[in-house]
C-alpha positions as CSV (number, residue, x, y, z in Angstrom):
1,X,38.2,-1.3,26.8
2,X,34.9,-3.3,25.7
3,X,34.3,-3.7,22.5
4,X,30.9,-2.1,22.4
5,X,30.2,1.6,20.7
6,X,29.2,4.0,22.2
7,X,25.5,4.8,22.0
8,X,23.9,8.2,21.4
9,X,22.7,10.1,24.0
10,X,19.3,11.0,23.8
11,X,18.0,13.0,27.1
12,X,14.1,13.3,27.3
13,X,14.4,15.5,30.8
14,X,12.6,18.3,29.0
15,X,9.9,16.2,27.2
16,X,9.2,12.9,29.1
17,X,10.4,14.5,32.5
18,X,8.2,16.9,32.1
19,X,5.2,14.8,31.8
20,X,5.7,13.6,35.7
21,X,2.9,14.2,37.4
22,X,3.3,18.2,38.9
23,X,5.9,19.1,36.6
24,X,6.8,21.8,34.9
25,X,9.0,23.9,33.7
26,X,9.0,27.5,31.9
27,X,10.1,28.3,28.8
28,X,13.2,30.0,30.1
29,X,13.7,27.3,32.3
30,X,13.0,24.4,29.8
31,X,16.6,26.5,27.4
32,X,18.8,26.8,30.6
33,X,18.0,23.2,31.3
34,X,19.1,22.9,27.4
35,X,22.1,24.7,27.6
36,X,23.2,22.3,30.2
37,X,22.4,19.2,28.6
38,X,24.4,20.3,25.9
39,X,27.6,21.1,27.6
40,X,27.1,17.7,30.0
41,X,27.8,16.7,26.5
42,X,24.6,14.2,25.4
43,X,23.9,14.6,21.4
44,X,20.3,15.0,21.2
45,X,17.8,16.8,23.6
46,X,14.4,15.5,23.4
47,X,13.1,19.6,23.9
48,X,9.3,18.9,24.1
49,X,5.9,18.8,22.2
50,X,5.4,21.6,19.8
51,X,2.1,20.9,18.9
52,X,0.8,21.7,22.5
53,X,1.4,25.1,21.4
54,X,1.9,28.7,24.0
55,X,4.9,28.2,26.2
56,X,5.8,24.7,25.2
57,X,6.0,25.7,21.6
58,X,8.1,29.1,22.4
59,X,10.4,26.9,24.4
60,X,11.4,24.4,21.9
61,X,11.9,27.0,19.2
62,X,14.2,29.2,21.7
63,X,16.1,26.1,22.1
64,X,16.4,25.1,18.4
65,X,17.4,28.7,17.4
66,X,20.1,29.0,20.5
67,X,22.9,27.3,18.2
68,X,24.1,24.8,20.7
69,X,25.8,21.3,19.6
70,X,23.5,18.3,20.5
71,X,20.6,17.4,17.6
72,X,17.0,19.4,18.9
73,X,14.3,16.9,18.5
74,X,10.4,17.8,18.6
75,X,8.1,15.1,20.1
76,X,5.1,14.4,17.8
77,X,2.2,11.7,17.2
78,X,1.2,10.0,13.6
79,X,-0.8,13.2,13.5
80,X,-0.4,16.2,10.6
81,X,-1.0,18.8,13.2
82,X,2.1,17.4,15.3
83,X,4.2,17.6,12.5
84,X,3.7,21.2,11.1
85,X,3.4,22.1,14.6
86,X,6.9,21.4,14.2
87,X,7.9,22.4,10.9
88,X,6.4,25.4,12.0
89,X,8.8,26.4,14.5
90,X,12.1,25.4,12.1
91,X,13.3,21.9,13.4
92,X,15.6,19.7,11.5
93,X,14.5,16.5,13.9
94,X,11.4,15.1,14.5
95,X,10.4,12.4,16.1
96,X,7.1,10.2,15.5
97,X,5.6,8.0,17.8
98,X,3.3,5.7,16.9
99,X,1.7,2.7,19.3
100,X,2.5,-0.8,17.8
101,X,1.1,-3.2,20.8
102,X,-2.6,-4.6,20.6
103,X,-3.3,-3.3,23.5
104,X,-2.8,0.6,22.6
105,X,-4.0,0.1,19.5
106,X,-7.6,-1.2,19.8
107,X,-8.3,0.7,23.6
108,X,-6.4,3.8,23.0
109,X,-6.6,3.9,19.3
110,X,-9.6,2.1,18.8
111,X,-8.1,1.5,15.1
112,X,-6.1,-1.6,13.7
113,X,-2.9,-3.0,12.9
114,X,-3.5,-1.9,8.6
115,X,-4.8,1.8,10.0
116,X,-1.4,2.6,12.3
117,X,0.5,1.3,9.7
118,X,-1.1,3.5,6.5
119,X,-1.3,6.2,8.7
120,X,2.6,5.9,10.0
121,X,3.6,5.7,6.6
122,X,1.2,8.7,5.0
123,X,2.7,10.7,7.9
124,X,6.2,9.9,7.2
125,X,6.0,10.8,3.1
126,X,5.1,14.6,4.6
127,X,8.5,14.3,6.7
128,X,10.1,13.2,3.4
129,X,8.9,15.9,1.2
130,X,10.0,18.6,3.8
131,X,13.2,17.1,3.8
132,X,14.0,16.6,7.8
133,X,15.3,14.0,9.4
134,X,13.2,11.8,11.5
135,X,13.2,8.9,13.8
136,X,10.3,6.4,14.7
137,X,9.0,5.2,18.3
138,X,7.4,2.1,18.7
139,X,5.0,3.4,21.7
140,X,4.4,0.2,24.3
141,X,6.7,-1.9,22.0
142,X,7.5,-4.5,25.1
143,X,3.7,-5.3,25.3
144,X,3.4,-5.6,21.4
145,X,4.2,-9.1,19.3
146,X,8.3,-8.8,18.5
147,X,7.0,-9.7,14.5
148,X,4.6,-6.6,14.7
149,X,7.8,-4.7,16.1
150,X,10.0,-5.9,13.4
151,X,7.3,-4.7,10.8
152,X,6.7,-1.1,12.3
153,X,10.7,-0.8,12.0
154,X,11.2,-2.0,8.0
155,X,8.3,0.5,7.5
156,X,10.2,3.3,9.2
157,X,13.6,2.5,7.8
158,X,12.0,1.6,4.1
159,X,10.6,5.5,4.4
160,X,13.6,6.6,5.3
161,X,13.9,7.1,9.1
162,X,17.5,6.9,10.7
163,X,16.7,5.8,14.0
164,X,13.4,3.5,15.8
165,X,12.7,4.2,19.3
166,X,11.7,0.9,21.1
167,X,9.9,2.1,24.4
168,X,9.4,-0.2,27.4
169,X,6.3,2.3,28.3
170,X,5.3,0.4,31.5
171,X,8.2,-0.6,32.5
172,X,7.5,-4.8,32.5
173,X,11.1,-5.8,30.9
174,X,13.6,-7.6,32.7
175,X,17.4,-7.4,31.4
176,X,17.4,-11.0,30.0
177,X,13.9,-10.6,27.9
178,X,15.3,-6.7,26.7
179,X,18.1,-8.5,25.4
180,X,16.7,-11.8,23.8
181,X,14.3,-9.0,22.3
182,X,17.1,-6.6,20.8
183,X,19.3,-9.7,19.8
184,X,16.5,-10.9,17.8
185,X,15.4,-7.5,15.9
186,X,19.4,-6.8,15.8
187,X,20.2,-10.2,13.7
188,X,17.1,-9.7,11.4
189,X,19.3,-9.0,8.4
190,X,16.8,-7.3,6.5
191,X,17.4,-4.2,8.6
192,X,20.5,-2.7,7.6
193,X,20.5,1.6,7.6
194,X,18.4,2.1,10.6
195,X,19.5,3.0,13.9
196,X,18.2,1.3,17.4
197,X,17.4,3.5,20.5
198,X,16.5,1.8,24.0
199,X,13.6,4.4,26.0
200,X,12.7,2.5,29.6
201,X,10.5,3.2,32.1
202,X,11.6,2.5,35.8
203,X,7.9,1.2,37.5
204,X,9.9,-2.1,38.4
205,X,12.8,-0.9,39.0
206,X,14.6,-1.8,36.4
207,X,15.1,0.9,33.9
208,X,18.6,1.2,33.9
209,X,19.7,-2.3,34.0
210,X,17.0,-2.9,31.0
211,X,19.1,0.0,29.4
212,X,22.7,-1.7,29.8
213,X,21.3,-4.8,28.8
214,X,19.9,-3.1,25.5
215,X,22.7,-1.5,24.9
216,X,25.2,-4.8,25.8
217,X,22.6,-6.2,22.9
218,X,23.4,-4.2,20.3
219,X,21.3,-0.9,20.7
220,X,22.8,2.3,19.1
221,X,21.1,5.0,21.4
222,X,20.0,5.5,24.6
223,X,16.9,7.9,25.5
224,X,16.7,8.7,29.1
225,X,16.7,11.7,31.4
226,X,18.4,13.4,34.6
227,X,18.1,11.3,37.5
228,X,15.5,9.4,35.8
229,X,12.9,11.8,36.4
230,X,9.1,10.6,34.0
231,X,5.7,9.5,34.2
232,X,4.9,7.3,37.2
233,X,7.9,5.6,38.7
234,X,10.5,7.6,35.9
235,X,12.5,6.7,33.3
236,X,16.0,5.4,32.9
237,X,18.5,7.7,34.4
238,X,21.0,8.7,32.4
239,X,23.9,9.2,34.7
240,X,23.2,5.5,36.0
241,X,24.1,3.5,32.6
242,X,26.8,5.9,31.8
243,X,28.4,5.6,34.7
244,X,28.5,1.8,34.7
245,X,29.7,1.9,31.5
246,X,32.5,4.2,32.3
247,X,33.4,2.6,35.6
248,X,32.6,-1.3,35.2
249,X,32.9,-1.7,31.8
250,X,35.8,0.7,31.3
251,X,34.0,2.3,28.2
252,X,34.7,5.8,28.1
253,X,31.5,7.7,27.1
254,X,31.6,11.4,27.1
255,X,29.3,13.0,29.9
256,X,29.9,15.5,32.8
257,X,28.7,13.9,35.9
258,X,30.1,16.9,37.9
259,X,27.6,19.0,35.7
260,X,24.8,16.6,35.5
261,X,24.6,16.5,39.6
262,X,24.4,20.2,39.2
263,X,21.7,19.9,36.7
264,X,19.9,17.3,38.8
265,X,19.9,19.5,42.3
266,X,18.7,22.7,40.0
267,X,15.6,20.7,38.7
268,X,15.0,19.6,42.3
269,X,15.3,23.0,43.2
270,X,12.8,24.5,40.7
271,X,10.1,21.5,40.9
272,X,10.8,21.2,45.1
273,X,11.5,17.1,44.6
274,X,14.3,16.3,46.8
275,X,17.2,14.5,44.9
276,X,16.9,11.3,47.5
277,X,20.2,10.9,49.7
278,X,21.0,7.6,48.7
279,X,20.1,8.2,45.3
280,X,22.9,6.2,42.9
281,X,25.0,8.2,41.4
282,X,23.9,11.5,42.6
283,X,22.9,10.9,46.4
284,X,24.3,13.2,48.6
285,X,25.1,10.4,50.9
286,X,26.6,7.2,48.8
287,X,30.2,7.9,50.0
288,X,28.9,8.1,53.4
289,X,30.4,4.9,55.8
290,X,29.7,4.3,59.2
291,X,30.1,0.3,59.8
292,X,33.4,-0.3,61.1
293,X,34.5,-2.9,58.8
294,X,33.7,-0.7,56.1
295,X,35.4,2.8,57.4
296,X,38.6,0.8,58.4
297,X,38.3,-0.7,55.1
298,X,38.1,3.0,53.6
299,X,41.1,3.8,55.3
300,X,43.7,1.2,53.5
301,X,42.2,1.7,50.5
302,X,39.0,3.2,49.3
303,X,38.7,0.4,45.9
304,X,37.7,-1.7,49.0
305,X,34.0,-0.2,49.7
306,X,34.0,2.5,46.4
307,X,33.2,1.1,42.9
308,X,34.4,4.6,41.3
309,X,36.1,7.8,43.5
310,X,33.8,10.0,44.9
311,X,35.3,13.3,43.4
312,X,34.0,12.2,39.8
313,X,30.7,13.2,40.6
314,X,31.4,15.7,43.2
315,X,30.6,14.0,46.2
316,X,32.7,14.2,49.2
317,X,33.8,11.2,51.4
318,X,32.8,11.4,55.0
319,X,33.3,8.5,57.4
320,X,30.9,8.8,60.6
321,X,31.0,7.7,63.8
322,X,27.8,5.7,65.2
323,X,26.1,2.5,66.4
324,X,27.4,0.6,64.0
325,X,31.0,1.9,63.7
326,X,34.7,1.1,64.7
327,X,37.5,2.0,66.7
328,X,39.6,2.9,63.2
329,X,37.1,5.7,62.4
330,X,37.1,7.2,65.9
331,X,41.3,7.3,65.4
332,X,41.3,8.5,62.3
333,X,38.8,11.1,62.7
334,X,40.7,12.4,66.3
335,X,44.3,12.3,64.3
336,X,42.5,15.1,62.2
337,X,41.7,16.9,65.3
338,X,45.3,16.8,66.1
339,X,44.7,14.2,69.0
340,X,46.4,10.8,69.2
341,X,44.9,8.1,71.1
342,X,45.5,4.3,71.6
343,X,43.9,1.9,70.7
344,X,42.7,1.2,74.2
345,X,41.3,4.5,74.3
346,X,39.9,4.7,71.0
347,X,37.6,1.4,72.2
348,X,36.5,3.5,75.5
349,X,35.5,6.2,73.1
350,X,34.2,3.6,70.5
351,X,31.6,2.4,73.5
352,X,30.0,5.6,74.6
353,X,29.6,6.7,70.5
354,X,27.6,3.6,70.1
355,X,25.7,4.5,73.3
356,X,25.2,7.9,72.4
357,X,24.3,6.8,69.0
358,X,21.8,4.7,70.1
359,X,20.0,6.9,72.5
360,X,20.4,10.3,69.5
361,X,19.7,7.5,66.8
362,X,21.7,9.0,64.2
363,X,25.5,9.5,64.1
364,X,27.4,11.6,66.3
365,X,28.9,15.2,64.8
366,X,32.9,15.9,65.6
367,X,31.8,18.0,68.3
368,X,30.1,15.1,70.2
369,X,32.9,13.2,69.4
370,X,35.1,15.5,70.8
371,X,33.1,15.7,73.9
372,X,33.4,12.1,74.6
373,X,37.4,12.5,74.2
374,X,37.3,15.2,77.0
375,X,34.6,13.0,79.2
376,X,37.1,10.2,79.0
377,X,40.6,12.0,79.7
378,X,38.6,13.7,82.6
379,X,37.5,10.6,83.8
380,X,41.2,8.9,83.7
């Protein structure tokens, strides 16, 4: 076992998934979703904006009022409309984001560092004197000065908030930088009561290793959301960390995979985006082998090609036969035909599967295979 905790889960499917481009979901949709994140077991659902109002508004009330286990957090800006939008409807967890880089501040803002800060803190004493609990994002925090960061977090713990969100919002972190970054807000010893959540974006690809490295740093939450699904290129996919937590560094951290595929192909369903097939953790074909050095690799022992048994995430193992493939897969898959061949044989047949592969350009199905057993016994 590592020695690491384990962080909170904090899914954003229903706030920052929804914000990719074409999505959405209704308000029935955005509870059932809801329902399901809290039996996949995460321990706080990110359920959307209140303050947007109509559907939106309904739907994170329905899902605050439907009793389940995980925290129900409301998204909101610095903003007093934000937050009675969400008082409003009941919740007990808010969250504030405010921008803390340079470059939000003066062109999206058009403000300065003393107004976001007066403002953040003004906003906060409401939260205070309604008695919630409350956590603090740092909005484009990667892109911001790490002393600015540092500041924007003592304000938010000295008012009281238990948790600061620190948000790679364009997704320019590497691992090594997210970590130097964490280890050095983590060992400032004037932050003591506050909590540390990891949000990444994915537009270089590396949301989720930026996540394990946050979290290998010393962050206490990660924010993230079914098969990574956000703004441009996503966010960090849950199941991706978690699982290489659970599998590589044998940390046992509590999440239904089995479920959180079936959550995953129901979104794809409803917003008609295709889970792709090679997809980690949840594409349909990542236990799929063809090369023959892998599939008679397979066949003495799966650890060889398999980081973590298929079955955990409900995937079935199929070996295929094809250009690339060897004379162990053609055996094996006969034998469960009930026909034994030689090896001899199994090369003959190993020949005209490449050939056919070639020529179909995709693998052959056990009937073809089949049919080039009868061509050759015919032939002998």
């Amino acid at each position: 076992m590592t020695n690491l905790k384990n962080p909170i889960i904090n899914d954003t499917t229903l706030r920052d998934g929804e914000q990719t481009a074409g999505i959405v979901f209704s308000a029935r949709e955005k509870l059932l979703i809801a329902e399901i994140l809290d039996k996949i077991g995460v321990d706080e659902i990110e359920a959307g904006i209140p303050v947007m109002g109509g559907d939106e508004k309904l739907a994170v009330k329905m899902i605050n009022e439907s009793g389940l286990k995980a925290k129900i957090v409301g998204w909101n800006r610095a903003k007093p409309e934000d937050i009675y939008a969400s008082l409003d409807i009941g919740l007990k967890f808010i969250h504030v984001s405010v921008p803390v880089s340079k470059i939000h501040i003066e062109y999206k803002l058009k403000k300065d560092f003393k107004y976001v800060k007066t403002n953040l803190i003004n906003i906060l004493k409401i939260l205070n004197k309604e008695g919630v609990k409350y956590s603090v994002g740092g909005e484009d925090s990667s892109r911001a000065d790490l002393e600015s960061v540092i500041e924007f977090i003592k304000i938010a713990e000295g008012e009281g908030a238990y948790k600061f969100r620190y948000s790679d919002t364009v997704g320019i972190l590497n691992p090594l930088k997210i970590y130097e970054n964490i280890k050095k807000i983590k060992n400032d010893r004037k932050l003591k009561n506050i909590m540390f959540e990891i949000h990444t974006h994915n537009d270089f690809g590396m949301a989720s290793a930026n996540s394990v490295a946050a979290i290998k740093a010393g962050a206490d939450s990660l924010s993230g959301s079914i098969s990574g699904i956000g703004e441009r290129a996503g966010n960090c996919a849950l199941e991706e960390v978690i699982a290489y937590f659970n599998f590589i560094e044998n940390q046992e951290i509590k999440f239904d995979f089995i479920r959180a595929k079936n959550l995953a192909k129901f979104i794809a369903r409803i917003t008609k985006r295709r889970i792709p097939i090679s997809k980690p953790i949840f594409g349909k074909n990542i236990f799929y082998h063809e090369a023959g050095i892998h599939t008679d690799g397979i066949l003495k022992n799966p650890l060889n090609y398999e980081a973590y048994p298929p079955d955990y995430v409900g995937i079935k193992r199929k070996l295929l036969v094809g250009k690339h493939g060897g004379s162990s897969a053609i055996k094996y898959k006969l034998n469960k035909m009930g026909i034994q061949i030689t090896t001899e044989d199994a090369g003959y047949i190993l020949a005209a599967a490449k050939a056919k592969s070639a020529e179909l350009k995709r693998c052959l199905s056990d009937k073809e295979l089949l049919s080039l057993y009868h061509n050759l016994r015919n032939l002998a």
